[in-house]
VMD Tcl script that draws the C-alpha trace (Angstrom):
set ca {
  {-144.28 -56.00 -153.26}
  {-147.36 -56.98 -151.21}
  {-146.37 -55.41 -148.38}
  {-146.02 -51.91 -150.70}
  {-149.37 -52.43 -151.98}
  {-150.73 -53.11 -148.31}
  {-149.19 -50.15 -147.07}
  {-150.33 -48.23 -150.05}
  {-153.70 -48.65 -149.47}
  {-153.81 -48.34 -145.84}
  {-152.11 -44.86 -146.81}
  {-155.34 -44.07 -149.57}
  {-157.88 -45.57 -146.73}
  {-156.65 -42.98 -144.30}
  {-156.37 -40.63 -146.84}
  {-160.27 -40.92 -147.79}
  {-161.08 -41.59 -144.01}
  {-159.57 -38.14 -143.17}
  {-161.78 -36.45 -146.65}
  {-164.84 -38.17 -145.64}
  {-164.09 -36.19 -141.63}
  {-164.11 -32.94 -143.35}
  {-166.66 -33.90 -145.88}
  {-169.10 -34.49 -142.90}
  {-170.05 -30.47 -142.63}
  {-172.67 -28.92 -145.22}
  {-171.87 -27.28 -147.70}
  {-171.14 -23.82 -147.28}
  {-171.65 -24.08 -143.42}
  {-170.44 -20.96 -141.21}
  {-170.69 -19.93 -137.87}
  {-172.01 -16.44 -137.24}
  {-169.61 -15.45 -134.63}
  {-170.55 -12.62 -132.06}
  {-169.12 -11.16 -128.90}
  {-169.58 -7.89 -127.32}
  {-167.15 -5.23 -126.02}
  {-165.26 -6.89 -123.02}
  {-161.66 -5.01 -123.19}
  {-159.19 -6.21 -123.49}
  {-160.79 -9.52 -124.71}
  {-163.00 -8.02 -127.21}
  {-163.04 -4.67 -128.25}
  {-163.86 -2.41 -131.40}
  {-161.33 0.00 -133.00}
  {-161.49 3.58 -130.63}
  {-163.53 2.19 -128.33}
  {-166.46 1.80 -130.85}
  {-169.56 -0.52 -129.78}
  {-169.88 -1.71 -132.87}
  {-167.45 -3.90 -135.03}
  {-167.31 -6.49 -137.82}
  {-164.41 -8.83 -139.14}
  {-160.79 -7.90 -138.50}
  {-161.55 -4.78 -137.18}
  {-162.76 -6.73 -133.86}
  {-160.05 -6.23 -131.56}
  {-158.44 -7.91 -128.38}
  {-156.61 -11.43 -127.25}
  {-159.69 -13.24 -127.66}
  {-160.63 -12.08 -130.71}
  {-157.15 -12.92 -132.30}
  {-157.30 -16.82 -130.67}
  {-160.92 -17.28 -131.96}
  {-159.98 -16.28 -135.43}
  {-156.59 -18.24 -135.42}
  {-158.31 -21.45 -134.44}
  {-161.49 -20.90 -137.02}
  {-158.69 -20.78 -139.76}
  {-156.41 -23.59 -138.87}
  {-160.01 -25.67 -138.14}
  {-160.84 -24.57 -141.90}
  {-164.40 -23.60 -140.62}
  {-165.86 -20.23 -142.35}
  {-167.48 -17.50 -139.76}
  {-168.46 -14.14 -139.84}
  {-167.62 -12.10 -136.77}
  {-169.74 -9.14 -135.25}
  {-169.01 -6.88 -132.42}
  {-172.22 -5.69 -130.90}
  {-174.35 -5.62 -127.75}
  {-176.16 -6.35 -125.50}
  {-174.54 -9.57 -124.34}
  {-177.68 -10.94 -123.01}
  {-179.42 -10.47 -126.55}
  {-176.04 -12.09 -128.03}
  {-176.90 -14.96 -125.24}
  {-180.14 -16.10 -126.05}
  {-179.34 -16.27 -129.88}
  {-176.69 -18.39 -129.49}
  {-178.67 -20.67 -127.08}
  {-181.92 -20.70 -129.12}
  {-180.45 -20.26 -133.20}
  {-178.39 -22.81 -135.16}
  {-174.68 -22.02 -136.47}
  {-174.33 -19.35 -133.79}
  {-171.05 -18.90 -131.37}
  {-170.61 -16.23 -128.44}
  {-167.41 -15.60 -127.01}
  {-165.90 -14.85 -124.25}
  {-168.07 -16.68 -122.06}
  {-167.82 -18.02 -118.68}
  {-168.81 -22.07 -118.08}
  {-170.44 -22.75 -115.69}
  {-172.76 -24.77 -113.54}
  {-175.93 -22.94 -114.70}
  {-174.86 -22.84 -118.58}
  {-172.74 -25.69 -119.21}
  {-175.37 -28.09 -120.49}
  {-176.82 -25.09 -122.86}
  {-173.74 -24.67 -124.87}
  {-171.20 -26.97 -126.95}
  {-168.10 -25.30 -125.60}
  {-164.18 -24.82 -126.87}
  {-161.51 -23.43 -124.77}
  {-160.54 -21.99 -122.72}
  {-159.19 -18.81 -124.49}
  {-157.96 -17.25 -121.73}
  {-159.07 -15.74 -117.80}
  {-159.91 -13.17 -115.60}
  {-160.10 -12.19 -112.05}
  {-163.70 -11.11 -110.91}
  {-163.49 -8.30 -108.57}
  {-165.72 -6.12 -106.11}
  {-165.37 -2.56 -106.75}
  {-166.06 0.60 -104.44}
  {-165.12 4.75 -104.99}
  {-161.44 4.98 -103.15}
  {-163.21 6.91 -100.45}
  {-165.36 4.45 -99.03}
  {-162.65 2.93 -97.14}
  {-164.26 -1.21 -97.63}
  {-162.15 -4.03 -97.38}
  {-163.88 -7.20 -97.68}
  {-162.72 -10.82 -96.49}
  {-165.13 -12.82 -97.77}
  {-168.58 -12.42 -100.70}
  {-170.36 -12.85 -97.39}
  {-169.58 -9.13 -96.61}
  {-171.17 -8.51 -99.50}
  {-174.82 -8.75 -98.38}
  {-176.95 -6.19 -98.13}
  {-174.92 -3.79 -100.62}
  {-176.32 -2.45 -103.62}
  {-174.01 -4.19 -106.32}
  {-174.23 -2.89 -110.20}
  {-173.00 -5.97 -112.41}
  {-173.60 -7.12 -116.30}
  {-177.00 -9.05 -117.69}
  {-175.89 -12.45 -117.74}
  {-172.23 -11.55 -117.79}
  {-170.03 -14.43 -115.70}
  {-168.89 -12.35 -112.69}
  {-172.93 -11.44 -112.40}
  {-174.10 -15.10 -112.79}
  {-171.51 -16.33 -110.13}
  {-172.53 -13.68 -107.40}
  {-176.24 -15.21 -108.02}
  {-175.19 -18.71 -107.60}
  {-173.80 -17.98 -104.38}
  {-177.22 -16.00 -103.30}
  {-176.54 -12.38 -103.51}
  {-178.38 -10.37 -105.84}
  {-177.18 -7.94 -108.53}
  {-178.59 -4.87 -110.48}
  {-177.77 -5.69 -113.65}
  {-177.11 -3.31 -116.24}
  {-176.53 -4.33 -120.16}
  {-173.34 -2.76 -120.05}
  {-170.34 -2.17 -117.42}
  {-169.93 1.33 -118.91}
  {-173.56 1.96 -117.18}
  {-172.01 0.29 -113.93}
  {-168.96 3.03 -114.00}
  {-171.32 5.73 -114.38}
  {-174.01 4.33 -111.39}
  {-171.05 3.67 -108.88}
  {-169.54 6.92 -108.86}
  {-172.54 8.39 -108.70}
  {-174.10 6.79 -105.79}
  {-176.62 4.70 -107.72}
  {-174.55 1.57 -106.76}
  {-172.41 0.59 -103.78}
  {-170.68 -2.26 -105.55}
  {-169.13 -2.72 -108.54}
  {-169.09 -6.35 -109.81}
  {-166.50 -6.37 -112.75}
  {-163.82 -8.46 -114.20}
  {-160.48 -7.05 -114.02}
  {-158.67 -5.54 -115.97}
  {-162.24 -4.77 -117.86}
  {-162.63 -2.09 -115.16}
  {-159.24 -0.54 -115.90}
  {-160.06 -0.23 -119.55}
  {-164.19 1.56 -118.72}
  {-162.12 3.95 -116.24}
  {-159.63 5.04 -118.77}
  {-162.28 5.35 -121.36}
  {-164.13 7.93 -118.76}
  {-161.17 9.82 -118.07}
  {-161.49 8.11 -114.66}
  {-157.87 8.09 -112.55}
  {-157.86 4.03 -111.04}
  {-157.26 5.92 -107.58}
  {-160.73 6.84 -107.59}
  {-161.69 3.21 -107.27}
  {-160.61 0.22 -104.47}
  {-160.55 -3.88 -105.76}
  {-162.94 -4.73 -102.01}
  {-162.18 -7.91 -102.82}
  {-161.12 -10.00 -105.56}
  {-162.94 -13.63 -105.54}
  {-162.64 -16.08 -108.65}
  {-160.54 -16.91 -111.04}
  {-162.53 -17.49 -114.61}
  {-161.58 -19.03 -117.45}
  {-163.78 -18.07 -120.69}
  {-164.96 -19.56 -123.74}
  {-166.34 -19.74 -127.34}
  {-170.16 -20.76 -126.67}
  {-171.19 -23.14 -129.55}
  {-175.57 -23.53 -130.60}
  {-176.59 -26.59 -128.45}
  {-177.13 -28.39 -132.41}
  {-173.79 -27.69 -133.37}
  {-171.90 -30.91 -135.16}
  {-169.12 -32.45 -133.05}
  {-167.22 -32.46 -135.97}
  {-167.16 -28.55 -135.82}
  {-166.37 -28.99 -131.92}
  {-163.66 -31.39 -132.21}
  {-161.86 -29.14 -135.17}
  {-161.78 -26.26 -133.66}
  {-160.88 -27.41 -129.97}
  {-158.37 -29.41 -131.83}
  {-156.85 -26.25 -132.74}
  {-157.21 -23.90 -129.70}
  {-155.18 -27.09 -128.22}
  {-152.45 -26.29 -130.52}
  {-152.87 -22.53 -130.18}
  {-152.41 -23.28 -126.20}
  {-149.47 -25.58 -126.73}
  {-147.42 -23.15 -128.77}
  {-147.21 -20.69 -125.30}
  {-148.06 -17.33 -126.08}
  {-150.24 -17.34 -129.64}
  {-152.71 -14.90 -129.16}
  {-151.57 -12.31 -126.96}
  {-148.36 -11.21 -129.41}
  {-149.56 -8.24 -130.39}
  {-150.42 -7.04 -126.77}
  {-147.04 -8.68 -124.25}
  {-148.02 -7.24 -121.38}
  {-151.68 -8.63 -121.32}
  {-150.19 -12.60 -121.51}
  {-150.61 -13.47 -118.24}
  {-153.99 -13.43 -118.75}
  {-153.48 -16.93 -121.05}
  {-150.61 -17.67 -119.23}
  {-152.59 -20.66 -117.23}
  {-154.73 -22.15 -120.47}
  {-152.80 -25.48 -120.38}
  {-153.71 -26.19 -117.05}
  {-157.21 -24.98 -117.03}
  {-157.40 -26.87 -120.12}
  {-155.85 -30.74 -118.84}
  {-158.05 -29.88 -115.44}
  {-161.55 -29.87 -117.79}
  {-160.56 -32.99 -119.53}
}
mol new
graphics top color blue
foreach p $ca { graphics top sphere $p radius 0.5 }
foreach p [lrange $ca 0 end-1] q [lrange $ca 1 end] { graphics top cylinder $p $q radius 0.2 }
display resetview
């Protein structure tokens, strides 16, 4: 009998341990959510700019509400632009999240970050005609090279020293590149694929000049955010990640780009 009663209120202490966990958030606490159109990662319904709740599209999208519920954290989610506005709000403003974003050297310490949610290639990008083949970003000097304001494949190029014209959206880049305002296209793929078929652009019009990183990508937490919100939701991206393909169901042929979350994910840890 006094081994029942121990175990019984081991079992209650674990019980109220586990309340007091999720007790630890404020009351009514949410996390304004935001992203901005990065197909097929984010995206609004016909290719709108401008999105809110379910009717924010793409494989992120899906992942980052799945793990919000199972976390049992409320958000409200906005599609909108421009990313680098998006940025700075969820760097400077409390209860804020940006996703998908790119961690890195430059940004890891200015975020509280969960992921990853899945990856992209980052690709240089050149009208068919030119004829360039690159070997190495080296090559790459000296071009005039269109990319996105504070957008990963942008921010990497910098960190290796070469210079970028940034535009607030890669739509702008398509545009500039095939009309000789860039030389260089600095895009993640397949983001490119999705901007060309939105222009009525055939993808034999463009050349990948080279194709250079591999990136995961991320929900971007405020710097303030509680580690109790952190731990909940990484908690369950981790079980999004070990169940294979959540997140990508509705969409088959775009799950190889998740396909390597378990490894980027024991690799960060």
């Amino acid at each position: 009998m006094a081994r029942s009663r121990t175990a019984g209120a081991l079992f209650a202490l674990l019980i109220s341990a586990a309340f007091t966990a999720q007790a630890e958030l404020p009351a009514n606490y949410a996390i304004t959510l935001q992203t901005d159109t990065f197909p097929p990662f984010n995206m609004g319904p016909n290719s709108k700019s401008f999105a809110r709740g379910d009717d924010v599209q793409g494989i992120d999208a899906d992942t980052v509400r799945d793990i919000f519920r199972r976390a049992g954290i409320a958000y409200n989610l906005t599609l909108r632009g421009p990313w680098n506005r998006l940025y700075e709000q969820t760097r400077q403003q409390s209860a804020h999240g940006l996703f998908s974003v790119a961690r890195t050297p430059q940004n890891a310490g200015l975020f509280k970050w969960v992921g990853p949610l899945a990856h992209h290639d980052s690709v240089l990008l050149a009208p068919a005609g030119k004829g360039l083949k690159f070997d190495s970003l080296a090559q790459a000097q000296g071009y005039q090279i269109g990319g996105h304001a504070n957008g990963s494949v942008s921010l990497y190029l910098e960190s290796q020293g070469i210079t970028t014209s940034n535009s607030l959206n890669d739509a702008e880049n398509l545009r500039k590149l095939l009309t000789g305002r860039i030389d260089l296209w600095a895009v993640a793929d397949p983001v490119w694929r999705y901007y060309a078929q939105q222009q009525g652009v055939d993808e034999s019009q463009l050349q990948v000049v080279l194709s250079y990183r591999s990136e995961p990508m991320y929900l971007a937490l405020s710097p303030d955010t509680p580690e109790e919100v952190v731990s909940r939701l990484q908690n369950a991206l981790d079980e999004v990640i070990a169940e294979g393909y959540a997140g990508c169901s509705k969409t088959p042929d775009l799950c190889y780009l998740i396909q390597n979350r378990s490894k980027t994910l024991a690799g960060s840890r």
